[in-house]
N, CA and C atoms as an extended XYZ file, in Angstrom:
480
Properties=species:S:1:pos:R:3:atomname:S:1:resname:S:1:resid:I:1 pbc="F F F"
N        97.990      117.404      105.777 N   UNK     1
C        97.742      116.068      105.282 CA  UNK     1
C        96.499      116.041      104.395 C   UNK     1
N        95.754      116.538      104.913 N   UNK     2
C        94.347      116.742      104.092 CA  UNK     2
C        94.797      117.355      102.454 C   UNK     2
N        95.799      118.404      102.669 N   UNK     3
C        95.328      119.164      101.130 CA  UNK     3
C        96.365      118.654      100.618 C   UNK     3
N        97.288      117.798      100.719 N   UNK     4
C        98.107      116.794      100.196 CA  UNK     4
C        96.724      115.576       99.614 C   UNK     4
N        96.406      114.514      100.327 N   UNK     5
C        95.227      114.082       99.982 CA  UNK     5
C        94.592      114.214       98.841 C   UNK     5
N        93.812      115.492       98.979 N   UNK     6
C        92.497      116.103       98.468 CA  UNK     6
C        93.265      116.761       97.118 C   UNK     6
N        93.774      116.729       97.634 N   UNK     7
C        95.064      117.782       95.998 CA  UNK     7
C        95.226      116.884       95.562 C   UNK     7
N        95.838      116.142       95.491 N   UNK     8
C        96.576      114.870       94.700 CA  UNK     8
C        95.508      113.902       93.988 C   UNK     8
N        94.339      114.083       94.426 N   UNK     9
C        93.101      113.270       94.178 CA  UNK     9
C        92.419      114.215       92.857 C   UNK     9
N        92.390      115.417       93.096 N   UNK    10
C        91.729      116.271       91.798 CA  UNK    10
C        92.785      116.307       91.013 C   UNK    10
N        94.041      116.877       91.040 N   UNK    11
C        94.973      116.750       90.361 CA  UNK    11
C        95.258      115.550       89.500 C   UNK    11
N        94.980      114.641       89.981 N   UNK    12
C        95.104      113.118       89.211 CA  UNK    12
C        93.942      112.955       88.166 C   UNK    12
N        92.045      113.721       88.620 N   UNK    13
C        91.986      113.857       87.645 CA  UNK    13
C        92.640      114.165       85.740 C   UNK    13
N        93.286      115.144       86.028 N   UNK    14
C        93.834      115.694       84.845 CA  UNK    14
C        94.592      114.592       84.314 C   UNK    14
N        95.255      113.380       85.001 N   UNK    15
C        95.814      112.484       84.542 CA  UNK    15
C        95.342      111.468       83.395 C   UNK    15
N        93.863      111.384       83.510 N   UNK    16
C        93.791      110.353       82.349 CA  UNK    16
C        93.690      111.683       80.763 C   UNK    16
N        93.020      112.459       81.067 N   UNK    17
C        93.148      113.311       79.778 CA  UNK    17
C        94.377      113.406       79.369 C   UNK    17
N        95.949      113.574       80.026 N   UNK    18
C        97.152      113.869       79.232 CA  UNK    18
C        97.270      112.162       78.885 C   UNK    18
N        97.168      111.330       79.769 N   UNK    19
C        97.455      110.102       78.952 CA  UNK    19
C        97.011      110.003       77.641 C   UNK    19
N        95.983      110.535       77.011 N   UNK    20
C        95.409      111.156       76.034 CA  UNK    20
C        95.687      111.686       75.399 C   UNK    20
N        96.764      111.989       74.790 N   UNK    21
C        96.907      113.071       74.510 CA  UNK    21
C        97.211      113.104       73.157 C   UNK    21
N        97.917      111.917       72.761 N   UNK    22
C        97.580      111.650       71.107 CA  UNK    22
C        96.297      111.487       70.681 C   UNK    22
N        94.741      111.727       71.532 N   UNK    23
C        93.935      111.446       70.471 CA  UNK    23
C        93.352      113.138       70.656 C   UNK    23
N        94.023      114.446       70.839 N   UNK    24
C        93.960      115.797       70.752 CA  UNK    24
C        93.187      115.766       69.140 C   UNK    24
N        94.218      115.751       68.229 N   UNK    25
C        93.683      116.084       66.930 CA  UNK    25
C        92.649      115.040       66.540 C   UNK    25
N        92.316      113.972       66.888 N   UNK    26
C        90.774      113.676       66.961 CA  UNK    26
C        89.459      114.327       67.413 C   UNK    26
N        89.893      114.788       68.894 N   UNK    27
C        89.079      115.437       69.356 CA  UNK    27
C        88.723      116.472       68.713 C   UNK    27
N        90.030      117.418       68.405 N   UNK    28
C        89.621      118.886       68.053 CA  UNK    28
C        88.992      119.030       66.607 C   UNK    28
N        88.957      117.900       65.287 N   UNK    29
C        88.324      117.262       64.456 CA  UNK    29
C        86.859      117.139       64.853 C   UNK    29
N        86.337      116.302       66.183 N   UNK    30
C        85.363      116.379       66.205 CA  UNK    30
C        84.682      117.586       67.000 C   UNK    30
N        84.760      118.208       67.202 N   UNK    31
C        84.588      119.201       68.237 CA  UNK    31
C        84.511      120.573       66.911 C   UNK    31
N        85.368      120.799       66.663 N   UNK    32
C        85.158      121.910       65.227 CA  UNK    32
C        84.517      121.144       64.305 C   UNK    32
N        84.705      120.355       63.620 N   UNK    33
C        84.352      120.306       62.117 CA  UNK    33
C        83.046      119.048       62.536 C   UNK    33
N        82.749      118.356       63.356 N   UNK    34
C        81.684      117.368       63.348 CA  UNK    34
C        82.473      116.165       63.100 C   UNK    34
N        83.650      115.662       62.808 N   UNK    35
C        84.133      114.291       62.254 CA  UNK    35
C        84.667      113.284       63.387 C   UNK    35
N        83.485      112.361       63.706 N   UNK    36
C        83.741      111.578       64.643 CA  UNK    36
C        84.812      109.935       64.269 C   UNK    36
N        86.123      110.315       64.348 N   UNK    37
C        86.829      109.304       63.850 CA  UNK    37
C        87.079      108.464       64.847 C   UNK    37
N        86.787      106.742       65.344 N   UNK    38
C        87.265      106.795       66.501 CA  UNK    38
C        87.569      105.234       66.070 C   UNK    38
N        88.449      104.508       65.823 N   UNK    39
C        89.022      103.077       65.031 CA  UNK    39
C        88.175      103.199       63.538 C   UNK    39
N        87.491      102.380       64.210 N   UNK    40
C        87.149      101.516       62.455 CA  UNK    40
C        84.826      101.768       63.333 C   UNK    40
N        84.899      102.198       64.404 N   UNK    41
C        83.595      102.596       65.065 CA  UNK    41
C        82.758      103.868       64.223 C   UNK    41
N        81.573      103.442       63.784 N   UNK    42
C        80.282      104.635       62.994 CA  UNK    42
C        79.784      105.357       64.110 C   UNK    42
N        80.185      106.960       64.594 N   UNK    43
C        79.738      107.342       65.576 CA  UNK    43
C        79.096      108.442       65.380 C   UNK    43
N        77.633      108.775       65.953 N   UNK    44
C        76.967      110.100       65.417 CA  UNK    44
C        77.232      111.184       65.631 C   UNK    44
N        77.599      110.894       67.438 N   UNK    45
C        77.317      112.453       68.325 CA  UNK    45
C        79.100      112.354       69.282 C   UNK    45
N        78.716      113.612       69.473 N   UNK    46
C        80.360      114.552       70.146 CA  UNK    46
C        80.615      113.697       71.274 C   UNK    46
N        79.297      113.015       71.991 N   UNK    47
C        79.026      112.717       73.590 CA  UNK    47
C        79.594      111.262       72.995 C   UNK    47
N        78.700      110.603       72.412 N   UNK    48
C        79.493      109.606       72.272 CA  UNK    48
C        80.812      109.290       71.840 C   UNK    48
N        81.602      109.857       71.036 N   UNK    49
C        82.747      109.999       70.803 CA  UNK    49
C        83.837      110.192       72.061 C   UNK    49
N        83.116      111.169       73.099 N   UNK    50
C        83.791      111.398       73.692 CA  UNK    50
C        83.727      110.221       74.983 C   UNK    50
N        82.962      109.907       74.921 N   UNK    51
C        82.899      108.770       75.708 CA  UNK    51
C        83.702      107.336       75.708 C   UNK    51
N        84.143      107.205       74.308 N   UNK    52
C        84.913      106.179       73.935 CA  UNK    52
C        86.400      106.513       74.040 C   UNK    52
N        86.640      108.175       73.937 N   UNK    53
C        87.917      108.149       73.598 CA  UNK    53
C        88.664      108.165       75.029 C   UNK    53
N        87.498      108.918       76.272 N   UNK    54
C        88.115      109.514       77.086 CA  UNK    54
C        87.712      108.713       78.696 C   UNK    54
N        86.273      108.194       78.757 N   UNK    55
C        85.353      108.334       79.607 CA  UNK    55
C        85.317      106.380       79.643 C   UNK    55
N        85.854      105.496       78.956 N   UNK    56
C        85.564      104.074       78.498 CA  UNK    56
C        86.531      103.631       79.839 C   UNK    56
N        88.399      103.810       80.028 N   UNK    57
C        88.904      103.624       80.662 CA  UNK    57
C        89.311      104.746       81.748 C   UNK    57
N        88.799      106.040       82.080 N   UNK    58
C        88.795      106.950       83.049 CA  UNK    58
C        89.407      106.083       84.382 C   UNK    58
N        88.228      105.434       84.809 N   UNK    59
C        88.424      105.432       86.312 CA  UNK    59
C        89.838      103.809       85.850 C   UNK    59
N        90.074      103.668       85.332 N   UNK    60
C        91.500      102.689       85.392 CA  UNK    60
C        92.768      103.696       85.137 C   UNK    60
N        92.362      104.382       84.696 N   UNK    61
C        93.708      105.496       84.019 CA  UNK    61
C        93.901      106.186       85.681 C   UNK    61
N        93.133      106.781       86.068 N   UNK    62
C        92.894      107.843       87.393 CA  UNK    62
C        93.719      106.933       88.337 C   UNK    62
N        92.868      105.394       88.248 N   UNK    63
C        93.589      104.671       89.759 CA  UNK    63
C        95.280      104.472       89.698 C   UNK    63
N        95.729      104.351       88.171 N   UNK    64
C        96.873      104.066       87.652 CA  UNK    64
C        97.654      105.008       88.128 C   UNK    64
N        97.160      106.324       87.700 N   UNK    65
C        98.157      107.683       88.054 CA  UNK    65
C        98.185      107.533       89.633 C   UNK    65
N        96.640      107.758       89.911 N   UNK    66
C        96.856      107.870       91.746 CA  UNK    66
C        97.863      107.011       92.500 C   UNK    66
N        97.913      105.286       92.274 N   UNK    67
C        98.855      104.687       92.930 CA  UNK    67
C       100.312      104.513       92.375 C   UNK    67
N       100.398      104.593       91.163 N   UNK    68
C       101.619      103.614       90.608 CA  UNK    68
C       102.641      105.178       90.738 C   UNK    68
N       102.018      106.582       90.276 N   UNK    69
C       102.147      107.702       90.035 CA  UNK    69
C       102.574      108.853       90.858 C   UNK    69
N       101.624      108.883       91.597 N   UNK    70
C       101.606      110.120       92.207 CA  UNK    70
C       101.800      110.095       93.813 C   UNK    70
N       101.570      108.241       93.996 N   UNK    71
C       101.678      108.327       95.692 CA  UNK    71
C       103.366      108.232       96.056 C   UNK    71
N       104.404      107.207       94.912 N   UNK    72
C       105.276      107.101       94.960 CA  UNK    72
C       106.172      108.975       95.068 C   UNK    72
N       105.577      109.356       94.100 N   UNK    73
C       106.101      110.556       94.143 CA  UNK    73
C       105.973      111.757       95.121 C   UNK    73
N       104.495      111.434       95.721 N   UNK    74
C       104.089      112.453       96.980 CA  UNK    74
C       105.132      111.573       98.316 C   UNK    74
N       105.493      110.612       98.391 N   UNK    75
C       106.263      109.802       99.246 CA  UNK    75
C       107.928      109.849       99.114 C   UNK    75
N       108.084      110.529       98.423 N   UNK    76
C       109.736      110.954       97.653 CA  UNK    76
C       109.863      112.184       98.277 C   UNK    76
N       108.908      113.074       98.023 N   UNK    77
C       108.362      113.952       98.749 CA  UNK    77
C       108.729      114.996       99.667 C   UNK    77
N       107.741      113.826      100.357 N   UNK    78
C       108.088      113.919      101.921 CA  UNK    78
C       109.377      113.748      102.620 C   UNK    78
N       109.859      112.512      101.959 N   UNK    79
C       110.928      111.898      102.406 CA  UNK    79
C       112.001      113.161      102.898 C   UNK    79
N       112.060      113.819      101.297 N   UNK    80
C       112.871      114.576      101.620 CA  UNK    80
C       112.517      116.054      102.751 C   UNK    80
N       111.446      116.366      102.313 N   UNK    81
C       111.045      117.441      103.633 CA  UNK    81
C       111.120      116.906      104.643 C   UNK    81
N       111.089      115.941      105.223 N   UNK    82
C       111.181      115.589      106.742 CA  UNK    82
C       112.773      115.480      106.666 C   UNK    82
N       113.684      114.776      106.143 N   UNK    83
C       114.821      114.442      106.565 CA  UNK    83
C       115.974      115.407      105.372 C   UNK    83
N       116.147      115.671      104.414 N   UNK    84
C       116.621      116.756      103.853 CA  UNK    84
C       115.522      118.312      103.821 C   UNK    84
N       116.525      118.923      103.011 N   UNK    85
C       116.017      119.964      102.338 CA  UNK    85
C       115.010      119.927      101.646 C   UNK    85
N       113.646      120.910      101.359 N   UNK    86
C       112.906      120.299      100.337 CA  UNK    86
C       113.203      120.498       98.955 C   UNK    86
N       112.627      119.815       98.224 N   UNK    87
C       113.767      119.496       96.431 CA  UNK    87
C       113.114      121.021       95.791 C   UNK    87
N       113.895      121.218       94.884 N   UNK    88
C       113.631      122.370       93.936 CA  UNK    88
C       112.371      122.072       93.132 C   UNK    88
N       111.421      122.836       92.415 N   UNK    89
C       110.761      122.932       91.361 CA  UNK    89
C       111.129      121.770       90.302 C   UNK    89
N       112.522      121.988       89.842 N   UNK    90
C       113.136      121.090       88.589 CA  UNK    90
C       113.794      119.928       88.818 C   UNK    90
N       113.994      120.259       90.430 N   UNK    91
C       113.972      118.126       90.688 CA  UNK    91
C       112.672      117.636       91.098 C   UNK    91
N       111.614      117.825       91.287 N   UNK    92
C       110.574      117.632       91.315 CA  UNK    92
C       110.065      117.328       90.142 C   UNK    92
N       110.199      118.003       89.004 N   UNK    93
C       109.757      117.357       87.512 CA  UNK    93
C       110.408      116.399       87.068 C   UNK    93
N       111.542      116.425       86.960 N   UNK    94
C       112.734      115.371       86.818 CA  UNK    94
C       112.637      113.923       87.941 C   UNK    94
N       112.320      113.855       89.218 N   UNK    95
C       111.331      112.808       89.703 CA  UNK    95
C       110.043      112.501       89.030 C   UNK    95
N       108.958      113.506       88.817 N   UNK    96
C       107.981      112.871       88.372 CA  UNK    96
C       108.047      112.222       86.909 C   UNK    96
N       108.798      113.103       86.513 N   UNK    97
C       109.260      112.437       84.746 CA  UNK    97
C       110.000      111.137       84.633 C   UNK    97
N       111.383      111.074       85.686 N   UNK    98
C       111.479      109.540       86.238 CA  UNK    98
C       110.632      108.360       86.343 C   UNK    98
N       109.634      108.534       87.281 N   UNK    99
C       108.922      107.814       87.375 CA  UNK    99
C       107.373      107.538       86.137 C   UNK    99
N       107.609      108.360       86.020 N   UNK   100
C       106.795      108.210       84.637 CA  UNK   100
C       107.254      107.110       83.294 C   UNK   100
N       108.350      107.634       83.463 N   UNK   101
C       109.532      106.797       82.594 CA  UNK   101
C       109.271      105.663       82.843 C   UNK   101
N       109.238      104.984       83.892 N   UNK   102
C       109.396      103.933       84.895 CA  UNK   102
C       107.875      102.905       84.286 C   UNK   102
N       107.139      104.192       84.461 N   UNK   103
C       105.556      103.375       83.884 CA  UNK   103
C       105.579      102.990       82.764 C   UNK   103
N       105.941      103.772       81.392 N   UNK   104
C       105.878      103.689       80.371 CA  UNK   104
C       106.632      102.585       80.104 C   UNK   104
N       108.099      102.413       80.610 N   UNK   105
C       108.995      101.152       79.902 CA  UNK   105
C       108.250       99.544       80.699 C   UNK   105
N       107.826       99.689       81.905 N   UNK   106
C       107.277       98.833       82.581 CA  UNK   106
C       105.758       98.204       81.550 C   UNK   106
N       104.930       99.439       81.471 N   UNK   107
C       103.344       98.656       80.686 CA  UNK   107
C       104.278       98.452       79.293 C   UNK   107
N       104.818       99.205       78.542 N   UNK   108
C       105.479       99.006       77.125 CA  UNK   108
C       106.022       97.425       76.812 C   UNK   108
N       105.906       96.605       78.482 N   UNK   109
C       106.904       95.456       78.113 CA  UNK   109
C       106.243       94.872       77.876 C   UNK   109
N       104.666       95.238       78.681 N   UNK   110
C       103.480       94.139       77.936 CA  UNK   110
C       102.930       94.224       77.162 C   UNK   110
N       102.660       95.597       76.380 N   UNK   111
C       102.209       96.129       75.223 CA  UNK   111
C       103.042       95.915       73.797 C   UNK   111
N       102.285       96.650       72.952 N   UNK   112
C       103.056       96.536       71.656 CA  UNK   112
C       104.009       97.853       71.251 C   UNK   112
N       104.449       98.298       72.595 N   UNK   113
C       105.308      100.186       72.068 CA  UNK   113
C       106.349       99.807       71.497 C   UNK   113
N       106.903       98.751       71.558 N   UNK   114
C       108.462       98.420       71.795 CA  UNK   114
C       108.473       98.170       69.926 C   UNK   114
N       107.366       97.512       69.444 N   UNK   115
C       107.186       96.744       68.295 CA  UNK   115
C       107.543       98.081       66.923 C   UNK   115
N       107.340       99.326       67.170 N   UNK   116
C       107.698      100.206       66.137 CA  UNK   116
C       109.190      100.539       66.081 C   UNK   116
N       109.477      101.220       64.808 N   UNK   117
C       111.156      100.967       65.115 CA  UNK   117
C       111.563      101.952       66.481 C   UNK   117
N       112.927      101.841       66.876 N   UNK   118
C       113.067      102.624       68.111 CA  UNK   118
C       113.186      103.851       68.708 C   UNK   118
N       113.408      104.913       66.942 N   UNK   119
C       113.685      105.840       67.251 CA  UNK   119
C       111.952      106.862       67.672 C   UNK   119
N       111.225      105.719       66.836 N   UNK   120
C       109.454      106.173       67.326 CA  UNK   120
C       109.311      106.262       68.769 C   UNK   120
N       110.054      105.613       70.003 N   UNK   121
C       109.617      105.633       70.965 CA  UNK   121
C       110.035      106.970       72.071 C   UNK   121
N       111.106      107.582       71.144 N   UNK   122
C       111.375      108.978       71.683 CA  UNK   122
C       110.329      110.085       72.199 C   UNK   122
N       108.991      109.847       71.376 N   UNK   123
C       107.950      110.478       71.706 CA  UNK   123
C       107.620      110.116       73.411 C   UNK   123
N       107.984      108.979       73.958 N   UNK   124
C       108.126      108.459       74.848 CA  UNK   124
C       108.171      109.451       76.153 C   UNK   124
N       109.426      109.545       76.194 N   UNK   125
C       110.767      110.141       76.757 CA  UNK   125
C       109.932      111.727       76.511 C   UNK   125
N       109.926      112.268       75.419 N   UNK   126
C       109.216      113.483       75.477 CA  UNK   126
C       107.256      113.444       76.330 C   UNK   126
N       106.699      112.774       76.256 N   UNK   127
C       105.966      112.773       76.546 CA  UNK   127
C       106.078      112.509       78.732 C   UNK   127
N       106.786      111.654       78.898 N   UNK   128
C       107.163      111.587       80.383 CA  UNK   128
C       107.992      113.288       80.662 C   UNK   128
N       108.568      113.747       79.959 N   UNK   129
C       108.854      115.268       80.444 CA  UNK   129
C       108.092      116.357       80.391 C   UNK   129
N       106.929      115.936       79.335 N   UNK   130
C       106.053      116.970       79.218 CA  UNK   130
C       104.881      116.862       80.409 C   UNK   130
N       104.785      115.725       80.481 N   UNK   131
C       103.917      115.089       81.869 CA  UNK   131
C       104.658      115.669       83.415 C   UNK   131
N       105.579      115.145       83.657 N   UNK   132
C       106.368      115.744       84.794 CA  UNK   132
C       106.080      117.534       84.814 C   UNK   132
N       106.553      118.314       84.240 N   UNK   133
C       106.554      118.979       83.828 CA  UNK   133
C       105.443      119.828       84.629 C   UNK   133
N       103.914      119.473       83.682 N   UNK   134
C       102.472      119.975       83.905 CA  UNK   134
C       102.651      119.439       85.816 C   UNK   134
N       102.351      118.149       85.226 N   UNK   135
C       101.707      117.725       86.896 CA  UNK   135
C       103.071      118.364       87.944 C   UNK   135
N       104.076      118.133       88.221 N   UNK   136
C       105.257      118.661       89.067 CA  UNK   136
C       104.800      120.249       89.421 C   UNK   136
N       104.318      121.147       88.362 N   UNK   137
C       104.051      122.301       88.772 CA  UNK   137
C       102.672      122.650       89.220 C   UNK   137
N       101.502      122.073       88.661 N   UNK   138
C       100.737      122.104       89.588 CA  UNK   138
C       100.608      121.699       90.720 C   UNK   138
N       100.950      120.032       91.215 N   UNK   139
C       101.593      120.062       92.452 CA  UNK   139
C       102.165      120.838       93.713 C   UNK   139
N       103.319      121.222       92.614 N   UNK   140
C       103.505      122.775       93.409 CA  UNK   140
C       102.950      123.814       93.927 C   UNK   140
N       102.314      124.220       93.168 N   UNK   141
C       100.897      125.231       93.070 CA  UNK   141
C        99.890      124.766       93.680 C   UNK   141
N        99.592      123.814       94.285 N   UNK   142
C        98.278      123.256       94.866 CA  UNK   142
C        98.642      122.711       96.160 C   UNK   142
N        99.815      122.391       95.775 N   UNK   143
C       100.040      121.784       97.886 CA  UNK   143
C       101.578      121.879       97.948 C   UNK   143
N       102.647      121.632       97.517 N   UNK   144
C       103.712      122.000       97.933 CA  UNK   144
C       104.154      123.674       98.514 C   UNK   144
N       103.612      124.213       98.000 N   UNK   145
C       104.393      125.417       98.390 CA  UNK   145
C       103.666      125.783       99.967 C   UNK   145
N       101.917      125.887       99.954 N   UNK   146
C       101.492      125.523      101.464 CA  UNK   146
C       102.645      124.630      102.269 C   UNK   146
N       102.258      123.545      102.198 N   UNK   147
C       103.429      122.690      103.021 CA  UNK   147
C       104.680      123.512      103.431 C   UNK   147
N       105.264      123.447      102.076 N   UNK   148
C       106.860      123.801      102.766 CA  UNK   148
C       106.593      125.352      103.324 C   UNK   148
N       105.712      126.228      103.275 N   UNK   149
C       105.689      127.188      103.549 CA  UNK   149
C       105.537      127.362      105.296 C   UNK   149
N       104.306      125.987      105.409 N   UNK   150
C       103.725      125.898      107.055 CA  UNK   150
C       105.173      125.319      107.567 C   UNK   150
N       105.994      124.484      106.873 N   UNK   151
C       107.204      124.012      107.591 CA  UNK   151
C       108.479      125.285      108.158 C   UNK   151
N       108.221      126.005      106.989 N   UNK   152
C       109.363      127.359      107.251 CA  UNK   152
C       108.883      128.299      108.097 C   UNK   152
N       107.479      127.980      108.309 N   UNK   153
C       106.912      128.913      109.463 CA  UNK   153
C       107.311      128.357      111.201 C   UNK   153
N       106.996      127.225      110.782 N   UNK   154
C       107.092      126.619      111.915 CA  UNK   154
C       108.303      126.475      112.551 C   UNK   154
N       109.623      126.082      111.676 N   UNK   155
C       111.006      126.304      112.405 CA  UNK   155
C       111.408      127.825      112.299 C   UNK   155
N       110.477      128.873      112.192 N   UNK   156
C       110.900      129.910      112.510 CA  UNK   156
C       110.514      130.761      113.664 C   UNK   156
N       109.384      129.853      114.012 N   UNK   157
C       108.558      130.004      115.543 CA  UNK   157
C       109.460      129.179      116.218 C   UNK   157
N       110.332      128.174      116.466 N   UNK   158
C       111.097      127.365      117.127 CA  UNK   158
C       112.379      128.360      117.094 C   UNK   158
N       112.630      129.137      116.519 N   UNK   159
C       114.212      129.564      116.472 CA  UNK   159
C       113.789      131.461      117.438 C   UNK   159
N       112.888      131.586      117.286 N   UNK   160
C       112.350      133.107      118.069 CA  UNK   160
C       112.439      132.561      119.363 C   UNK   160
């Protein structure tokens, strides 16, 4: 329970940076060449730049992933390790990319995504698979495979 927890909590870090992820070639602009582009804002230094692009809404992005995100999905989870089989690698991305989906068309209804023509929002759809994707396998790598591993240990001490 703990490294479910504690995993899911650092791991979610990484969440507001990919939400981010269209302002990459800004960053890497300012970061190589010095060119702090950030709206219509006169900015001197790297720190500040980076502060606006990344560090302004952090802890709203983090809480976003942690609840709307990652608890639904650590709770899908489970579901199934306790009462099925546990899910593969690639239904595990394909859930988290689901639900990702789920976020994007949900905030999009209050936002302005919808407002470009439609075939722009495909980036969408690619971006919820590329997300699933990252996070689903680190996941994996950080606390699923422990888990299901202590579970396969354990009904194999019950069957000796």
């Amino acid at each position: 329970m703990f490294r479910k927890i504690v995993g899911t909590m650092l791991v979610g870090l990484l969440a507001p940076i990919i939400f981010k992820i269209g302002w990459l070639p800004a960053v890497i602009d300012a970061i190589i060449y010095g060119k702090y582009k950030y709206y219509d804002f006169k900015i001197d230094s790297l720190g500040i730049f980076l502060k606006y692009v990344y560090f302004e809404t952090f802890i709203y992005e983090y809480l976003f992933a942690i609840i709307v995100i990652f608890l639904p999905f650590q709770l899908l989870k489970d579901y199934y390790l306790n009462n099925k089989s546990p899910l593969s690698l690639l239904k595990k991305i394909l859930i988290l990319s689901c639900l990702m989906a789920i976020s994007i068309i949900i905030v999009g209804t209050f936002s302005n995504i919808w407002d470009v023509p439609w075939y722009n929002n495909f980036r969408y759809v690619a971006f919820s698979l590329l997300f699933g994707s990252i996070f689903a396998t680190i996941l994996y790598l950080v606390i699923d495979r422990h888990v299901e591993n202590k579970i396969k240990d354990k009904s194999l001490d019950t069957n000796l």
